[in-house]
OpenMM code with the backbone's topology and positions (N, CA, C; nanometers):
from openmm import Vec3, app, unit

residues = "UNK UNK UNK UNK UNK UNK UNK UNK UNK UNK UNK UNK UNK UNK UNK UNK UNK UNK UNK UNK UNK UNK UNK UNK UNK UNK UNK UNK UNK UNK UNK UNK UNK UNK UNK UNK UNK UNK".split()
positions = [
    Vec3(7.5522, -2.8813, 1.3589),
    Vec3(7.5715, -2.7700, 1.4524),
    Vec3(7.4404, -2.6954, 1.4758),
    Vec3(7.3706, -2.6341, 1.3533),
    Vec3(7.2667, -2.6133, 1.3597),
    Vec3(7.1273, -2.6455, 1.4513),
    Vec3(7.1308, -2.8328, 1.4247),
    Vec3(7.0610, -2.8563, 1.4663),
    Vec3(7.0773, -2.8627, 1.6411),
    Vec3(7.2077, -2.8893, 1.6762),
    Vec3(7.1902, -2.8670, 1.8669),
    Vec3(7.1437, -2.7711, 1.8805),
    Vec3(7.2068, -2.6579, 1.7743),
    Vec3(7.1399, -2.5300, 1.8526),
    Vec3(6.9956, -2.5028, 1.8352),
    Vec3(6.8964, -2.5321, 1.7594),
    Vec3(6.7820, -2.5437, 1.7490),
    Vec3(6.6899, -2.6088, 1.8891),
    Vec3(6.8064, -2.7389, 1.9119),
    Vec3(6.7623, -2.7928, 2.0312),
    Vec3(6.7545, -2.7612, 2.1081),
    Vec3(6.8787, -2.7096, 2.1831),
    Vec3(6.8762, -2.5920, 2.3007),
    Vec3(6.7973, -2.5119, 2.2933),
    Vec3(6.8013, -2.4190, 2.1761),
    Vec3(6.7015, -2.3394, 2.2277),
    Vec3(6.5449, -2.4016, 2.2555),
    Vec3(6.5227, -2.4998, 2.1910),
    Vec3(6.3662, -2.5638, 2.2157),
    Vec3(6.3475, -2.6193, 2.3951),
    Vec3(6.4836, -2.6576, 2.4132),
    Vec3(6.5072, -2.7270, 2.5641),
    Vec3(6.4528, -2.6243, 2.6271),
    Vec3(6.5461, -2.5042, 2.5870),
    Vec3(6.5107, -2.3796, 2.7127),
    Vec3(6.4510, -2.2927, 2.6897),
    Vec3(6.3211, -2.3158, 2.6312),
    Vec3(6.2085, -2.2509, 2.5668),
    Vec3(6.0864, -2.3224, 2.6383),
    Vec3(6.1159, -2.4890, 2.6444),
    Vec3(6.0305, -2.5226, 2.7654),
    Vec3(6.0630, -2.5474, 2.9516),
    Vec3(6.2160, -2.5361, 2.9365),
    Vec3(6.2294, -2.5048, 3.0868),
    Vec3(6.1501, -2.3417, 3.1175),
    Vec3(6.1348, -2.2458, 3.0458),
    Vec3(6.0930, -2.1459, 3.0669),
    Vec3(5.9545, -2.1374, 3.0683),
    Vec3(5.8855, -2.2168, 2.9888),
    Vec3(5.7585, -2.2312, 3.0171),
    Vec3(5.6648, -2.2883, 3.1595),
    Vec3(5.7800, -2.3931, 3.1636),
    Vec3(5.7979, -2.4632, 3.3209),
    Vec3(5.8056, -2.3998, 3.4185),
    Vec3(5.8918, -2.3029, 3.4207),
    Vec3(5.8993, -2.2081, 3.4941),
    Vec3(5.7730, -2.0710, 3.5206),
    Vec3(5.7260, -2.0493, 3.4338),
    Vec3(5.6397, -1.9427, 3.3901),
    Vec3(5.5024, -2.0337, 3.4563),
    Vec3(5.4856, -2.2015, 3.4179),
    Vec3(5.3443, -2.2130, 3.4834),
    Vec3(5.3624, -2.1844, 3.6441),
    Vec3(5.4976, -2.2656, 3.6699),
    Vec3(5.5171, -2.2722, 3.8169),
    Vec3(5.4743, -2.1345, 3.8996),
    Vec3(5.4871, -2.0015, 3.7881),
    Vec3(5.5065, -1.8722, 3.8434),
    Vec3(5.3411, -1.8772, 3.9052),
    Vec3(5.2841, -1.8567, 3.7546),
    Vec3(5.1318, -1.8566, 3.8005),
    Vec3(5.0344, -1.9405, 3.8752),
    Vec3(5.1239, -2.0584, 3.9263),
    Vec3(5.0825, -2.1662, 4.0046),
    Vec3(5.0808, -2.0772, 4.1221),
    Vec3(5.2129, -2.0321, 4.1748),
    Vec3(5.1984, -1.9924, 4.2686),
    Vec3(5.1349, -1.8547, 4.3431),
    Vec3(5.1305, -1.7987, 4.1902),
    Vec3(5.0142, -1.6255, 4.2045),
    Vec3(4.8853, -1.6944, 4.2787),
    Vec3(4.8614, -1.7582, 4.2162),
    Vec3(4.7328, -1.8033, 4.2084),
    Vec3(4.6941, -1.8619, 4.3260),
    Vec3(4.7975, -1.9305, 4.3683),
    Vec3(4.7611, -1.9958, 4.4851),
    Vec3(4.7952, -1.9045, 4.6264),
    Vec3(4.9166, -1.7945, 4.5956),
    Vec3(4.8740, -1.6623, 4.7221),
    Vec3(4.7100, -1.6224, 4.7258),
    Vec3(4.7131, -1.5284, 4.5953),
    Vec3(4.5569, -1.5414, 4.5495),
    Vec3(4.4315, -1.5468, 4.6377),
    Vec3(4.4948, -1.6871, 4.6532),
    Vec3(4.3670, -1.7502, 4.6632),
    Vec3(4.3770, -1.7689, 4.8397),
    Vec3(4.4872, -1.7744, 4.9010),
    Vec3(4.5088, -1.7899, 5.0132),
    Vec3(4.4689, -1.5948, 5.1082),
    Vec3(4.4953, -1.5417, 5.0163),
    Vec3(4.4404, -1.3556, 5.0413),
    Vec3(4.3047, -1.3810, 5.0428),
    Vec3(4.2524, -1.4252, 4.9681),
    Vec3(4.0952, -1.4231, 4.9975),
    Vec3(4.0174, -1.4979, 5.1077),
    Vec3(4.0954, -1.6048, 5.1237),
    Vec3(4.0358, -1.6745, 5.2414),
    Vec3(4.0914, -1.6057, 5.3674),
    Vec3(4.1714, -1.4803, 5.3527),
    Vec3(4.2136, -1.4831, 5.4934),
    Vec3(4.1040, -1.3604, 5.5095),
    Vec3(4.0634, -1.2815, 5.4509),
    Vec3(3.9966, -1.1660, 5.4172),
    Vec3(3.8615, -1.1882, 5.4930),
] * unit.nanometer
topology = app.Topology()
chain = topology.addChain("A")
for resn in residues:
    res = topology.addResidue(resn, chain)
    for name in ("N", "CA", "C"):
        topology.addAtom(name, app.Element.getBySymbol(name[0]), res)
């Protein structure tokens, strides 16, 4: 029992990370699209 739940949480510890690069993928790439319009 333990151990699924260990799993899960590891699963959705890296869907969240996944999520979190995607975030700054896309800061970064407004970003960067603000400066060129500037």
């Amino acid at each position: 029992m333990n151990q699924q739940l260990n799993d899960l949480r590891q699963k959705s510890g890296q869907d969240n990370d996944q999520a979190l690069r995607e975030v700054q993928d896309t800061r970064a790439k407004s970003d960067q699209a603000v400066k060129e319009a500037q």
